[in-house]
Residue, then its C-alpha position, 0 to 999 in steps of 0.5 A: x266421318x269414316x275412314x272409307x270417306x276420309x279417303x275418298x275426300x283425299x283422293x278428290x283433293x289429290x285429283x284437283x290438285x294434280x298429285x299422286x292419290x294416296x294408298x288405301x287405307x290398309x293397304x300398308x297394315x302388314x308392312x308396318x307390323x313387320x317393321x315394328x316386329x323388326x325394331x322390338x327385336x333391334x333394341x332387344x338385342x341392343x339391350x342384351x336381351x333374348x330377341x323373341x318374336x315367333x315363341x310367344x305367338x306360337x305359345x299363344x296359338x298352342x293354347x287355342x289350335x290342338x295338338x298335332x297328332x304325330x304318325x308313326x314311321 
């Protein structure tokens, strides 16, 4: 069973049921991301680590997008 039909058979179940239907599958993805985010750097701090979170995404994406050309002023 897919996740679309998954869905859709919940929404039918809270329908006859007369319960609120539940949120698209996705709808929360960005969400979630952000709250794990925020709990990596929680307990990096709490261990006396450096909390690093944009470094290693901007390092990753250096290597993928070129270089910005700089304009002189």
């Amino acid at each position: 069973m897919s996740i679309t039909q998954q869905h859709l058979l919940d929404a039918y179940r809270a329908q006859r049921l007369g319960e609120p239907a539940p949120p698209a599958p996705g709808t929360h993805d960005w969400q979630v991301v952000r709250e794990w985010r925020d709990e990596r750097q929680f307990r990096a701090v709490v261990a006396e680590r450096p909390a690093r979170s944009r470094t290693r995404i901007r390092h990753a994406l250096s290597r993928w997008l070129p270089p910005r050309r700089r304009t002189s002023s």
